[in-house]
C-alpha positions in Angstrom: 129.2 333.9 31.7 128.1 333.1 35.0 124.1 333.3 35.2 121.5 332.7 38.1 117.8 333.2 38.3 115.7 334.0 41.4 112.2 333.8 42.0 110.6 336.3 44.2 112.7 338.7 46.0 109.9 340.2 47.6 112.1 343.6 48.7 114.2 340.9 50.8 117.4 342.2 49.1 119.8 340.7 51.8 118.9 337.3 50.4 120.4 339.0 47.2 123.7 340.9 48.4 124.8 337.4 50.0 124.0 335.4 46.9 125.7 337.8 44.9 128.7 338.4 47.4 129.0 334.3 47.6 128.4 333.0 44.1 130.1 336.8 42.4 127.3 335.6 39.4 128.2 337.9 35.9 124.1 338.1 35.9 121.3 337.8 38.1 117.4 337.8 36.2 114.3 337.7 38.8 111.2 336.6 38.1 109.3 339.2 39.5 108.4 340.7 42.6 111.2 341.9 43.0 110.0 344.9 45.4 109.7 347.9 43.3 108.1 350.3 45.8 109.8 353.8 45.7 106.8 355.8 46.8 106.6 353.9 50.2 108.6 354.9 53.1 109.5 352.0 55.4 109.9 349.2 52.5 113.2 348.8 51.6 114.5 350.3 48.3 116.7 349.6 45.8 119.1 351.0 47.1 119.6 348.6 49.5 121.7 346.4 47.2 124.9 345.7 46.2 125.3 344.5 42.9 128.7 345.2 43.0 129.9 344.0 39.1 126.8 341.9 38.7 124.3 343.5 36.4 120.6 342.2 38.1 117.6 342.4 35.3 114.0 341.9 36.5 110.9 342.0 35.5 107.7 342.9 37.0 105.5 341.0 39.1 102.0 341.9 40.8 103.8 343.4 43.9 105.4 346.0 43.0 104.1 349.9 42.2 103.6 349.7 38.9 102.4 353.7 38.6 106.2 354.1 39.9 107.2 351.8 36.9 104.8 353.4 34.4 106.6 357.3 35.2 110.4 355.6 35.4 112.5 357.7 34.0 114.7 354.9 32.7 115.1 351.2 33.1 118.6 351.0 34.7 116.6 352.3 38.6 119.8 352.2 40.0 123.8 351.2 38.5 123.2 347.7 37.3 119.9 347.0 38.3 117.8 347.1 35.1 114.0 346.5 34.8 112.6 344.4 31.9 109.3 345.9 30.8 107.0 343.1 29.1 108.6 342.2 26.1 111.9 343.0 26.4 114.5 341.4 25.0 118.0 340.4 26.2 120.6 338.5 23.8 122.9 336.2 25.4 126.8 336.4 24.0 125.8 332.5 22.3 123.5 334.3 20.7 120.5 333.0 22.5 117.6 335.4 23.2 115.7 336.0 26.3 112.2 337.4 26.7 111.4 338.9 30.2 107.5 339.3 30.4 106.3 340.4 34.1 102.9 340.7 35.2 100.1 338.6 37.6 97.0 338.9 39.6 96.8 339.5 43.1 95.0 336.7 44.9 94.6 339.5 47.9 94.1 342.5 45.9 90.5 343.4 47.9 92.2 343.6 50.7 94.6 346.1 49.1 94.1 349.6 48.0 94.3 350.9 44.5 97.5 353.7 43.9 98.7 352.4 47.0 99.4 348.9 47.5 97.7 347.4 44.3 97.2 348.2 40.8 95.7 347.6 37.8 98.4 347.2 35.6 99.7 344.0 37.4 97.6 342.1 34.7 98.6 341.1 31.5 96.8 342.7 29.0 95.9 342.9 25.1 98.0 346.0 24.4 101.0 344.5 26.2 101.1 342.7 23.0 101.6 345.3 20.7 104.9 345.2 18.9 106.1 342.1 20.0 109.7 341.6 18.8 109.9 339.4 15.8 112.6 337.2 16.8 113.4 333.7 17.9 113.2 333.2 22.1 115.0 330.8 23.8 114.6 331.5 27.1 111.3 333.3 28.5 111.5 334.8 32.5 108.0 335.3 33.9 106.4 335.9 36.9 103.9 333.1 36.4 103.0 330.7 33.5 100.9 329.7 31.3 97.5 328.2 31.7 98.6 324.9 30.7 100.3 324.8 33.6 97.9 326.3 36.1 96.5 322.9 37.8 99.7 321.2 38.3 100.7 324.7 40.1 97.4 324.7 42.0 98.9 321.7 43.6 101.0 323.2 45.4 99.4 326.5 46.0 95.7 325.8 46.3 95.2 329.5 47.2 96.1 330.4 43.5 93.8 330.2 40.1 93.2 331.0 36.6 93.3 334.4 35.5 94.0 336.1 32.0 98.0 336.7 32.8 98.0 332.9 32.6 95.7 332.9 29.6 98.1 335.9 28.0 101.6 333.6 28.5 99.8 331.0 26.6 99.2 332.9 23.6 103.4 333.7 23.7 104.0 330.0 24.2 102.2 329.5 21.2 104.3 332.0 19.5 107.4 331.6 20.4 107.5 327.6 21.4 110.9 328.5 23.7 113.4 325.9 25.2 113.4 327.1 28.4 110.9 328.6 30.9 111.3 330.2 34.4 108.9 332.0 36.9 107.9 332.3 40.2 104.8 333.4 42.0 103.7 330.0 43.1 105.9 330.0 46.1 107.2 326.4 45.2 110.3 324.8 43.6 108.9 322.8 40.1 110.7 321.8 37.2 108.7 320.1 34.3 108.4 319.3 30.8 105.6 319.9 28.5 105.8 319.9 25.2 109.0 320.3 24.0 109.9 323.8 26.6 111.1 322.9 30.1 109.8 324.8 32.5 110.8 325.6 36.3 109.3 327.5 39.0 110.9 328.8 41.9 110.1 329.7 45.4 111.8 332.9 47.1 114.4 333.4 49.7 113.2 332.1 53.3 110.2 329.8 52.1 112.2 326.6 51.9 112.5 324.9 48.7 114.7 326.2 45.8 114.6 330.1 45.0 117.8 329.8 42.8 119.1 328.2 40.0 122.4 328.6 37.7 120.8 328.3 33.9 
């Protein structure tokens, strides 16, 4: 199987068509912001890509309409583009499991509108814990990370700080101690290791530094 992961999309989805229609991935996962904004005439839609035979998963990030998300329907939006709600789990054919676990705070949300362009629900929270699948995770897709990782992020994007998503993806760390760790939000390419997961952030399409990776 042929797998890449993305960072932000950001609704961008002709950065997506073209890595699809030149790398013809089996998967693509994305790390959030993907641009979930059905209610909101004159931002692209999901419709707007092509996944031809690659099935895309995503989860959520803080930009995207997450009352849309909360009344879905179902999680396949359109043929083979799937959302991840926090929690979910994927199982690789090796066996491996992945955990997608969306959500972050907008650094700009007072300059946003509740219902509109910002909501509530982009936070991690205590009840997005409940029922957490009892299972081994290899592999966790985020939009951000942990808190342990927070100042070396801040590094790179000074405009960016605590808040309790960051606190919440420490508690699963602490859980489910996985190999591998991938998010995005930070706007910045970063792979490092801390104790014992490798972890990797990366930017999205346009920004200049690595939004892709094969894993």
């Amino acid at each position: 199987m042929e797998l890449i992961v993305t960072g932000d999309i950001h609704g961008d989805f002709s950065y997506l068509n073209k890595l699809i229609n030149k790398k013809k991935p089996d998967m693509i996962w994305c790390c959030g912001d993907f641009g979930y904004w059905p209610n909101h005439s004159g931002i692209k839609q999901l419709s707007f890509i092509k996944p031809q035979d690659t099935k895309i998963l995503w989860c959520d990030g803080n930009h995207e309409d997450h009352w849309a998300l909360r009344d879905r329907e179902k999680n396949e939006i359109v043929p083979n583009v799937i959302y991840m709600p926090r929690g979910s789990i994927y199982t690789l054919p090796d066996n491996r499991n992945v955990m997608f676990f969306g959500g972050a705070e907008s650094i700009d949300k007072e300059a946003r509108t509740e219902g509109i362009d910002w909501f509530r629900e982009e936070i991690i929270t205590q009840k997005d814990f409940i029922d957490l699948p009892d299972v081994d995770v290899d592999i966790f897709i985020t939009h951000t990370c942990p808190l342990e990782l927070v100042d070396t992020m801040k590094e790179r994007y000074t405009c960016k700080d605590i808040e309790p998503s960051n606190i919440a993806l420490s508690e699963l760390w602490k859980i489910y101690k996985p190999k591998t760790w991938i998010f995005g939000h930070w706007h910045t390419y970063l792979n490092i290791q801390m104790n014992g997961t490798d972890f990797y952030c990366l930017d999205y399409p346009g920004n200049g530094s690595r939004w892709w990776m094969y894993l």
